[in-house]
Backbone bond lengths (Angstrom), bond angles and torsions (degrees), N, CA, C in turn:
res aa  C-N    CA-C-N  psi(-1)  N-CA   C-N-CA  omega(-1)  CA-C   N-CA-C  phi
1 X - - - 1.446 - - 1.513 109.15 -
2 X 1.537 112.52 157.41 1.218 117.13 -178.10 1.490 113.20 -108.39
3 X 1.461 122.99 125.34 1.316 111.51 171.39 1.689 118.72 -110.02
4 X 1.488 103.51 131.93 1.696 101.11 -167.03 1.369 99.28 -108.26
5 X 1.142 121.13 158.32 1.436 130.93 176.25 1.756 111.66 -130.51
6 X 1.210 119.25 107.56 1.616 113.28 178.24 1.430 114.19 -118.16
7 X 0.806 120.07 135.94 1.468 117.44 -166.05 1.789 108.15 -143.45
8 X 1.172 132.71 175.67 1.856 141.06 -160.68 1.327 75.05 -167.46
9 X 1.471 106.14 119.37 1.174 108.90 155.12 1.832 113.92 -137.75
10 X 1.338 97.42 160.14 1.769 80.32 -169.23 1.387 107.19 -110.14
11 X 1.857 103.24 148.23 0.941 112.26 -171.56 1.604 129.31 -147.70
12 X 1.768 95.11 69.22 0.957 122.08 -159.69 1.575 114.13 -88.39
13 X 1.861 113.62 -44.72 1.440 131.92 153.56 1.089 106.55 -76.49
14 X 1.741 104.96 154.29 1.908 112.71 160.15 1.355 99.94 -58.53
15 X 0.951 113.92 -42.21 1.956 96.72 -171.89 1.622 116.79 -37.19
16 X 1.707 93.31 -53.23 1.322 106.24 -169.59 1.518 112.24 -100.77
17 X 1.713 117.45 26.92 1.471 127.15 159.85 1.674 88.78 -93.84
18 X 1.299 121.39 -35.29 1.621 124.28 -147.39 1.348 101.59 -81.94
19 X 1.593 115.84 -46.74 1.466 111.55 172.30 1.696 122.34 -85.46
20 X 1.333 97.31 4.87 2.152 103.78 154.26 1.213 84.44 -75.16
21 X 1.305 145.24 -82.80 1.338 144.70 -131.74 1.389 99.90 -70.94
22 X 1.067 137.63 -46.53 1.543 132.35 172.67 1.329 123.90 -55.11
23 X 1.380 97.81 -22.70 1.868 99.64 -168.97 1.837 88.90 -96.87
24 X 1.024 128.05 -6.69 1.564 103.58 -155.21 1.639 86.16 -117.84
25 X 1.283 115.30 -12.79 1.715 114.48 172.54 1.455 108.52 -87.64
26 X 1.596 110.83 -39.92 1.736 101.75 154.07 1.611 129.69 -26.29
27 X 1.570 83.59 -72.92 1.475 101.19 -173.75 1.430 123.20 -53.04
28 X 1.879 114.67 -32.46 1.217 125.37 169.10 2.055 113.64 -66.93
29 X 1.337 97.73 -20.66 1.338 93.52 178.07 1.486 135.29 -111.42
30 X 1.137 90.68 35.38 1.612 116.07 -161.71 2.008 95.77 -130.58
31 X 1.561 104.41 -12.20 1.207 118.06 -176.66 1.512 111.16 77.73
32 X 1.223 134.90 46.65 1.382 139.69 150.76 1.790 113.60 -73.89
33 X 1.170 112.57 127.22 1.160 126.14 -173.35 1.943 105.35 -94.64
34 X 1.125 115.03 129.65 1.457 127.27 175.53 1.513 107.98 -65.44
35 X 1.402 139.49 126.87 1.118 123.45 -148.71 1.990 81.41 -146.77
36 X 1.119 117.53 -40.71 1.447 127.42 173.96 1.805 110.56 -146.82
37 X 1.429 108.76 179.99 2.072 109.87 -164.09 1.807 87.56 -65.08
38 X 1.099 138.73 -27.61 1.897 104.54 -167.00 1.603 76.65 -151.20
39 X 1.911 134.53 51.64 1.303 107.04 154.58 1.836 90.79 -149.78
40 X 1.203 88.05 129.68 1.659 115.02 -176.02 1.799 104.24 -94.95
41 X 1.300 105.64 162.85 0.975 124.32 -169.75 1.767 119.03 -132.36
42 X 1.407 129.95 135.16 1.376 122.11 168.27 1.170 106.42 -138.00
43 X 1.206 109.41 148.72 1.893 125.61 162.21 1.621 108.34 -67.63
44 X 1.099 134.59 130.77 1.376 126.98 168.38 1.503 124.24 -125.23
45 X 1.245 132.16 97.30 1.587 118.86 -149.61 1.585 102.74 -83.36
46 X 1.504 122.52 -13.53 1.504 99.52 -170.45 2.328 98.84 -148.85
47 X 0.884 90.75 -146.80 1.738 91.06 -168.40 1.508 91.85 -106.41
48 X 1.512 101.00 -42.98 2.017 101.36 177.08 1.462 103.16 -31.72
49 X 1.446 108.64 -70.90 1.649 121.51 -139.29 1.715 102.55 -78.11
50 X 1.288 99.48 -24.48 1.855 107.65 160.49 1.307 110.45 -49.74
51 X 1.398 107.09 -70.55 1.540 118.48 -177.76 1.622 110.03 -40.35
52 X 1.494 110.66 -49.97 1.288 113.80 -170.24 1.782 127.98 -75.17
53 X 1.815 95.75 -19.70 1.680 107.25 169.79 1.270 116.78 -80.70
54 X 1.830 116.06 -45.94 1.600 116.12 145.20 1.660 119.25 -24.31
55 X 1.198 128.68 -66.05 1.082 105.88 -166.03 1.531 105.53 -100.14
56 X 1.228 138.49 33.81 1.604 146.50 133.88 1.458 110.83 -70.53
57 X 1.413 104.98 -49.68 1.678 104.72 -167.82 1.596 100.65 -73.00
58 X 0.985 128.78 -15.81 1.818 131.34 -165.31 2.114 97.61 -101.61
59 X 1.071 85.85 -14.48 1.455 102.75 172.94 1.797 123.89 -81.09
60 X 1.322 81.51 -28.74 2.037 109.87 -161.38 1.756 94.55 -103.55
61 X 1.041 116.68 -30.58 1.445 121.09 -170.25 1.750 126.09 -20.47
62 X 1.505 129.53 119.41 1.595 96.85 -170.08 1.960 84.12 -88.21
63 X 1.542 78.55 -177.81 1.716 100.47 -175.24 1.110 125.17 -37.51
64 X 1.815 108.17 -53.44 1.596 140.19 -147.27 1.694 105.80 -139.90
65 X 1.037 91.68 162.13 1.977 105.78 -164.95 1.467 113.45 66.46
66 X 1.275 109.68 -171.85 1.631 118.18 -154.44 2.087 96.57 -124.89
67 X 1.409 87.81 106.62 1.600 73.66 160.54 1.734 120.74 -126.82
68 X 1.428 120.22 140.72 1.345 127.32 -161.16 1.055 109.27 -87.97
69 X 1.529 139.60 -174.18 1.255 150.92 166.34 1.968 105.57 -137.87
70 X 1.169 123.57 142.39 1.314 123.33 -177.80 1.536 94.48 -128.89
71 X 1.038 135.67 178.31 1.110 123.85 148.02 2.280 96.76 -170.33
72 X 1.500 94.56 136.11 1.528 111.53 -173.24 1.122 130.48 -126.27
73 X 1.198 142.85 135.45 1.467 136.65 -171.66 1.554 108.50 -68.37
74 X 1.499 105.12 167.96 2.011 87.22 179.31 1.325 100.82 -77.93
75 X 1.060 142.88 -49.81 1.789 132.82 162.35 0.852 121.33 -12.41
76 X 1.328 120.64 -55.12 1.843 118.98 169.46 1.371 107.39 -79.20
77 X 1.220 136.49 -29.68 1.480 121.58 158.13 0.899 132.49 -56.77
78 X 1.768 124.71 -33.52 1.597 119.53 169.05 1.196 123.89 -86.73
79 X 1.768 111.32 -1.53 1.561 111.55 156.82 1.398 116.00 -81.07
80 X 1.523 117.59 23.18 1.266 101.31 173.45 1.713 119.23 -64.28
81 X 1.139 134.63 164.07 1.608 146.94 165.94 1.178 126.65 -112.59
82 X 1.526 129.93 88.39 1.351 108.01 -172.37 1.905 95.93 -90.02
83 X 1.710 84.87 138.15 1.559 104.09 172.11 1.492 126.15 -65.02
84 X 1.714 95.76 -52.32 1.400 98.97 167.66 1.371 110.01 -137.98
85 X 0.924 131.62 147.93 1.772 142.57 160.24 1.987 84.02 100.13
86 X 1.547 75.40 175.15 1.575 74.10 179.21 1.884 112.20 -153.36
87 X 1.278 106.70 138.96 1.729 122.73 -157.78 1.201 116.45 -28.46
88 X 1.261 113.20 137.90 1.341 116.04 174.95 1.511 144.53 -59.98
89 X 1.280 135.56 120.16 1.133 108.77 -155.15 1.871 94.10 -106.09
90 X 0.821 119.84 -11.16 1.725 113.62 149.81 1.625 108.06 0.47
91 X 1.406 111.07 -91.16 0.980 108.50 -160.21 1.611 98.64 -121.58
92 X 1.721 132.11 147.40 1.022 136.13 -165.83 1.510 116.09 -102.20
93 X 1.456 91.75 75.87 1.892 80.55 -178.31 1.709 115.62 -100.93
94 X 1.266 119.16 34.33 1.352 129.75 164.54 1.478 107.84 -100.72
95 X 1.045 113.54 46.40 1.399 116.75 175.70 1.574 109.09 -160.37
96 X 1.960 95.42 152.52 1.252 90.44 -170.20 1.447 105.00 -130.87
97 X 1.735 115.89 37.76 1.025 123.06 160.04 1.492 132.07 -79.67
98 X 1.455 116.70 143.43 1.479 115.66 174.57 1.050 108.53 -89.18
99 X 1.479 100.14 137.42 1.861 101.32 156.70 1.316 114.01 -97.33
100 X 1.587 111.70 -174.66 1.356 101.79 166.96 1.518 83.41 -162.23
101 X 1.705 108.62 136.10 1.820 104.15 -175.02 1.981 74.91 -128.04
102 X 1.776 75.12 145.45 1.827 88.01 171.71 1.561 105.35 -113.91
């Protein structure tokens, strides 16, 4: 399953430039993949590790703005359609292989 995270957050004060920047370096280091400008993306292999990014991200939360949770089976992820432009190959998040680098 795929878990997305989209969020608007405002960033009108440094405070609230500082906690965009905290939440979106979280999210990058937790391995969320940028998928669009404020909606991230994760691989999730089981219900545990759901449970367990849920309560990191509710942990990580900034103060102010709205952030969502989506969450999709890979079936409904590989029916995605792009209308126009087409997926990035940057980074490979149509896959549900592990690596492991030593």
């Amino acid at each position: 399953m795929r878990l997305f995270i989209m969020f608007d957050l405002p960033v009108e004060t440094s405070r609230e430039r500082r906690d965009y920047r905290k939440f979106v370096k979280f999210l990058l280091n937790e391995g969320y993949v940028r998928s669009q400008y404020s909606i991230y993306c994760k691989l999730i292999l089981n219900r545990g590790t759901l449970n367990h990014q849920l309560s990191k991200l509710k942990q990580n939360l900034p103060s102010n703005g709205i952030v969502q949770t989506l969450i999709v089976t890979e079936k409904q992820f590989s029916d995605m359609t792009y209308l126009v432009g087409e997926p990035s190959t940057k980074y490979d998040v149509n896959t549900t292989e592990r690596m492991l680098e030593l």
